[in-house]
N, C-alpha and C positions, 0 to 999 in steps of 0.2 A: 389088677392095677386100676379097671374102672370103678371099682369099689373105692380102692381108697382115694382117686382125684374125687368121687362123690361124695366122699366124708369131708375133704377137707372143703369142696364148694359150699357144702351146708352148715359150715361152720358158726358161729355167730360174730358178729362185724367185732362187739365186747373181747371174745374171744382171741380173733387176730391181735389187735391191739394188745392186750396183755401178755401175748407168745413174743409179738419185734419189742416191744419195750423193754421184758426179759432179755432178751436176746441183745440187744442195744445198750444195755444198762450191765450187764455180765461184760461184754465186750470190751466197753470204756474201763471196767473196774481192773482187767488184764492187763486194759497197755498203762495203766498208771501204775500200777504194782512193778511192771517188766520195761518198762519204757520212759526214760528222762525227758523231763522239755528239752527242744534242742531252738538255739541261738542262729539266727542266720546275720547277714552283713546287713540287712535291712532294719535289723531290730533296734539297734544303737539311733537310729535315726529316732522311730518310733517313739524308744523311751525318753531319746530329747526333746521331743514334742508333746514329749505328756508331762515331764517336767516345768516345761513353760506354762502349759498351760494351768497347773496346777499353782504356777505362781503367777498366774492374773492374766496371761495369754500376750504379757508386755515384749516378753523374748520370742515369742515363736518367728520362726525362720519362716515358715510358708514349704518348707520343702515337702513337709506331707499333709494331703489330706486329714481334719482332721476325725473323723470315725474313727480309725484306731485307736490316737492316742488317746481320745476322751475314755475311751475301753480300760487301757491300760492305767490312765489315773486315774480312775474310778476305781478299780480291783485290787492294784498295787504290786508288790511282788510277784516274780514269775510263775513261781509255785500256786500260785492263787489266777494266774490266769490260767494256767495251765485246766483247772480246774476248773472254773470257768468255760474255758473254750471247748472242755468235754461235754459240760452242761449242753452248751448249745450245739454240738453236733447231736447231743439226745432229741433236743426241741428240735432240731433242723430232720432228724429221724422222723419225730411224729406228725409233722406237718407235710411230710411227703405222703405218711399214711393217709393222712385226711383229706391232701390232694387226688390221691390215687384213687379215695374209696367215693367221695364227692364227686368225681368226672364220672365214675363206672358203676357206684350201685354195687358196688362188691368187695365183700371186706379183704379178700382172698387177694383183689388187684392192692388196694392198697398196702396190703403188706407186701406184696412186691416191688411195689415203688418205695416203702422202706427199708427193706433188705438190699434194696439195685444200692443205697446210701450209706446204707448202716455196714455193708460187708464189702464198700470199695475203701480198699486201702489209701488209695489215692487221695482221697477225703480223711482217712480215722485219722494217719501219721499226720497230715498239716492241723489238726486241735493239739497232737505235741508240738508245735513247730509257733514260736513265738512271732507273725506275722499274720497279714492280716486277712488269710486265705477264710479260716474260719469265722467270723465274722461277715465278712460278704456273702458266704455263702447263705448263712442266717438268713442276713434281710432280703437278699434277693428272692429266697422262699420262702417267704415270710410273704413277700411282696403278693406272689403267686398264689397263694392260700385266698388271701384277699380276694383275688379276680377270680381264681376257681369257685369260691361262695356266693360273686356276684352272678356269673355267667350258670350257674348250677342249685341255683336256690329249686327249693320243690313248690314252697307255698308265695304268692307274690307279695313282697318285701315294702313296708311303707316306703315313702320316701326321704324319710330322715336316716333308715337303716342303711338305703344304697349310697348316699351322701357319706356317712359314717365309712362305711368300708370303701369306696374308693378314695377318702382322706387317710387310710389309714393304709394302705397298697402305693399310694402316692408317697405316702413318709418312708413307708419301709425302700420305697424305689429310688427315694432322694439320697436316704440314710446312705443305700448303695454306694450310692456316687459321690458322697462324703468321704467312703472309706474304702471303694475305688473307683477312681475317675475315670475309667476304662467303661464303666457303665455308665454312664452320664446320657445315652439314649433311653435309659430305661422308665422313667419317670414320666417323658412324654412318648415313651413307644405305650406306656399302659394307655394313660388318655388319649392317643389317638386310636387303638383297636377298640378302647370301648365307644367311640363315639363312632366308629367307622363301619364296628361289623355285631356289636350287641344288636343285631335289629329285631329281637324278639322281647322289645319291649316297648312301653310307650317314648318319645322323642324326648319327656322332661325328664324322666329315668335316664337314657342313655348321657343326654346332655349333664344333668345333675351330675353322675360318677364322674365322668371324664373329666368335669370341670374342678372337683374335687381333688382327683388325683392330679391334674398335669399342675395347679396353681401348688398342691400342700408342695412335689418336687420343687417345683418352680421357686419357690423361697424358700425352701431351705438352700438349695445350689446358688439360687442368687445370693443372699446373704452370705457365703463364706467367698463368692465371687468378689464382691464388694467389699468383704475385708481384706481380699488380697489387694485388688484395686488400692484403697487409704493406707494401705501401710505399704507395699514396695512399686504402686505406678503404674501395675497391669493387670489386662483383665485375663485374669485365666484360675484354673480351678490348682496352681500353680506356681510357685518360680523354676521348674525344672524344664520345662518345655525346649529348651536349647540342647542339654541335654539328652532328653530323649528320642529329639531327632537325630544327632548327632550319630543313634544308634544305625540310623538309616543313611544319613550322607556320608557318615565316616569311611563308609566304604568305597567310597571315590573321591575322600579328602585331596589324592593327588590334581585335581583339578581346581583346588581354590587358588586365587587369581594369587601373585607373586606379589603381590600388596599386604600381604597376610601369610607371607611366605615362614614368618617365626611360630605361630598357631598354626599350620598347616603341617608343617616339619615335627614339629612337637607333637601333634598329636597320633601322627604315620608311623612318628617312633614308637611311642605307647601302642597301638593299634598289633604295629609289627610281632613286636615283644609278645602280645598276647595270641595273637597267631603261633609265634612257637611254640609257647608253652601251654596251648589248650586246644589247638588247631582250627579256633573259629575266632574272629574278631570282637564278639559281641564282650558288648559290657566295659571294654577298655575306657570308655570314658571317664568313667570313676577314678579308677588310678590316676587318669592325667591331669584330670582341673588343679593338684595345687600348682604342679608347671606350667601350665597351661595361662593362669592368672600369672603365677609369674612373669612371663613373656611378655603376655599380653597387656600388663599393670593394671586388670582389669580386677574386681572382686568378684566373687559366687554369683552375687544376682547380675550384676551386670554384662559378666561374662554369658552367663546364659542366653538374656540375649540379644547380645551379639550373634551368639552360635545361632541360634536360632534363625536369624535374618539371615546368616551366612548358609545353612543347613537348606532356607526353603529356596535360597537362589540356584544354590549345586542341583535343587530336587526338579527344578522349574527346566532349567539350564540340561540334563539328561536325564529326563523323564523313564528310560528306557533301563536306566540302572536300577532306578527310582522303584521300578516295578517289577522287575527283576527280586530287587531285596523282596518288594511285597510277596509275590507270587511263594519264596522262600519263605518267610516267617510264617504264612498262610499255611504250609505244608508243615511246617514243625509242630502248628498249634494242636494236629491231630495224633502226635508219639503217645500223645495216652503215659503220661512219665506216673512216678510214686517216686515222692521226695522222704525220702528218710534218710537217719542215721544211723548204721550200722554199729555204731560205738558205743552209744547209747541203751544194747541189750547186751548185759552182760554174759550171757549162758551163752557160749559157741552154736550147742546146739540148738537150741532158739533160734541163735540169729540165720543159721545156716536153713531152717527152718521156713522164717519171714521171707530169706531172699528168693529161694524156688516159687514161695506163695506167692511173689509180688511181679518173678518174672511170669509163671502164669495166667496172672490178673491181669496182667499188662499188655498181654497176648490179647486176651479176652476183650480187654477195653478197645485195645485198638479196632479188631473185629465188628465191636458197635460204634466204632467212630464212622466206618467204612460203610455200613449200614444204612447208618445214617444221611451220608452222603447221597449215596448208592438211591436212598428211597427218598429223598428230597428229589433227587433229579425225575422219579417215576409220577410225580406230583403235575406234571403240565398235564397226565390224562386225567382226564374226567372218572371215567372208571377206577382208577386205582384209587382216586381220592374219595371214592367211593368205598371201595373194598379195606380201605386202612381205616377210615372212617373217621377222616381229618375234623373233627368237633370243633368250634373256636381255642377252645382251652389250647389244643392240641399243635394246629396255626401258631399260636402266639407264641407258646412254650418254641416253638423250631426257630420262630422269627429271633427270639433272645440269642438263642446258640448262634443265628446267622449271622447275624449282626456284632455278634459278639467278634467270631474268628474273624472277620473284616474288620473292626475297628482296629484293632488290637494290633493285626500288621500293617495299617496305615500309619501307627503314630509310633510306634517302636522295631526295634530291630534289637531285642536280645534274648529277652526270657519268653520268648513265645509259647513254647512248651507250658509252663505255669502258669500263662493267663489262662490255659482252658481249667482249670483245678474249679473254680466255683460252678460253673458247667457242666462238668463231667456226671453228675446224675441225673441232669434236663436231659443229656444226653441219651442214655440209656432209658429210663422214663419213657422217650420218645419211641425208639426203636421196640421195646418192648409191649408199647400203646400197638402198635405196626404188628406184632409178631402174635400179640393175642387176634387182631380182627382178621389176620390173616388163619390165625387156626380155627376159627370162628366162623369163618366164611367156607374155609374145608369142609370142615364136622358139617357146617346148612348143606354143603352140597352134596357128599357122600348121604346124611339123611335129611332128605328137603320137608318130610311129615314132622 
């Protein structure tokens, strides 16, 4: 056994790479053969916004960001994203290699940070999944390759190079948050870690990157902020924000004040209903806004917010529910789910196949979500932040996942579980950053010569 981990440590970096690329490139070419794009209720929005904007950006609604739809009118048919979105789960593959092998000096790590990617289902099935999982996840490691090449250069880098890649870490962080606003800390979390903790370089380096990347985010988010501003009156990255709180006050709708008694009623109803038939309240909103407007003689955007004002007075007014919901959506974000459709393989035995493999992937995932937790909290000693061998790269990578599972249940209440999907390999990435310095640290101590 120590023969062959010695064969494969002295492998050459060239080598690894061409093993997960095969491997990555085989993979995608199975589920396209065995596996249909699948449609979700999000996608109809999607492709109304890529319609607009392909006809001059006069009709856009605002209801989505637009990252995706630019994606999808640019590509076109599903069939051709579909294809597409496998593409970029290949490049979103090889840039975890290059992250992995860039932080560690080892080609052997970096295909492990490709394969933690390349063989979570979790990840493959949302590139069939017409939504805008796969694309996020891109830029956001796209983002990370950036900072991993600033923070791990070997030779010291002019200063037009470091300028260059923290503009170009900055765009892939904005892009993010173009095409999910869930990340919209990301753009200025890169420019304040590199101004805050790059300190092994000189101050017009540090300053130069950081100022690069928070202003490229900085305009792009302000520019799509400003056209929502001129065309529906508000500032937000948004017209749904009424809505998406809604996900969070709905659940104490029976406290909106008897002034509002016809929207309060209406929406209890719908909420109800969806409790019976799914046994969680979440996501009822949807169904109810065209009653809702009805009642109310409000339209979409106006209604929203309303709801909105209405949602953050119920949140103000019982703070205790308020956090209650948080404290929940917070815990759902770690189920570690795999969104697929089982309809979509036609061989029984295949599919009967997928499902065992995905319940125990799921198993597995969750295991490193809990790890993860679990060695975040081991992080106030000195020592262990020693022993894990917390690098900046490594910092920053846990601070996205923190940040992430907090946003995400402050500003919704439904699909918790699916905001972690772009995540889910930082994830593990991390854990098993943790699980080599811990074996690392073993093997020094059993032989200290």
């Amino acid at each position: 056994m120590f023969k062959v981990w010695h064969f494969l440590g002295n492998l050459k970096t060239s080598t690894w790479l061409v093993m997960i690329a095969a491997v990555a490139v085989v993979e995608r070419v199975l589920l396209y053969l065995f596996y249909r794009p699948v449609l979700y209720n999000d996608t109809g929005g999607y492709r109304r916004s890529a319609e607009a904007i392909l006809g001059g950006w006069k009709n856009l609604d605002g209801t989505r960001t637009p990252g995706y739809p630019v994606f999808l009118a640019l590509i076109g048919p599903d069939e051709r994203v579909y294809v597409a979105q496998l593409a970029l789960g290949l490049a979103t593959t090889l840039l975890f290699f290059y992250i992995g092998w860039r932080i560690s000096r080892k080609g052997w790590f970096g295909a492990l940070a490709a394969l933690a990617h390349t063989l979570n289902l979790g990840q493959l099935f949302f590139e069939a999944n017409l939504i805008s999982e796969t694309l996020t996840t891109f830029f956001m490691v796209a983002s990370l390759a950036c900072l991993a090449w600033l923070l791990f250069s070997d030779i010291k880098r002019p200063l037009w190079q470091v300028v260059i890649a923290g503009l170009a870490g900055g765009l892939m962080a904005g892009l993010v948050t173009l095409t999910r606003p869930l990340f919209i800390f990301l753009p200025f979390w890169v420019a304040l870690f590199l101004l805050a903790f790059w300190k092994v370089v000189a101050p017009k380096m540090r300053w130069s990157a950081a100022l690069a990347a928070g202003l490229a985010g900085l305009l792009l988010v302000g520019a799509w902020v400003n056209f929502i501003h001129q065309r529906f009156g508000i500032w937000s990255l948004s017209v749904m924000n009424g809505y998406n709180l809604v996900q969070h006050a709905g659940l104490f709708f029976e406290y909106v004040p008897d002034e509002y008694a016809a929207i309060r009623d209406t929406y209890i109803q719908f909420r109800d209903e969806r409790i019976t038939e799914t046994g969680v309240p979440a996501n009822a909103i949807w169904d109810a806004i065209p009653a809702l407007e009805k009642v109310s003689g409000l339209g979409f955007i106006p209604l929203s917010n309303f709801l909105a004002k209405l949602s953050i007075q119920l949140i103000i007014a019982h703070p205790v529910l308020y956090l209650r919901n948080v404290l929940l959506g917070w815990l759902w974000f770690w189920k570690a789910p795999v969104y697929w459709s089982s309809s979509s393989v036609a061989n029984p035995a295949l599919r009967g196949f997928i499902s065992a493999l995905i319940t125990t992937e799921r198993g597995g995932m969750f295991v490193f979500n809990m790890a993860f937790l679990v060695g975040s909290l081991t992080l106030i000693w000195k020592k262990m932040r020693q022993t894990l061998k917390m690098n900046p790269f490594v910092w920053f990578a846990a601070g996205v996942v923190w940040f992430t599972s907090i946003l995400q249940t402050l500003l919704d209440h439904g699909d918790n579980p699916r905001f972690s999907v772009p995540i889910q390999t930082l994830v593990l990435f991390v854990v098993l950053w943790w699980g080599v310095s811990l074996l690392n640290r073993k093997r020094y101590e059993n032989n200290p010569a």
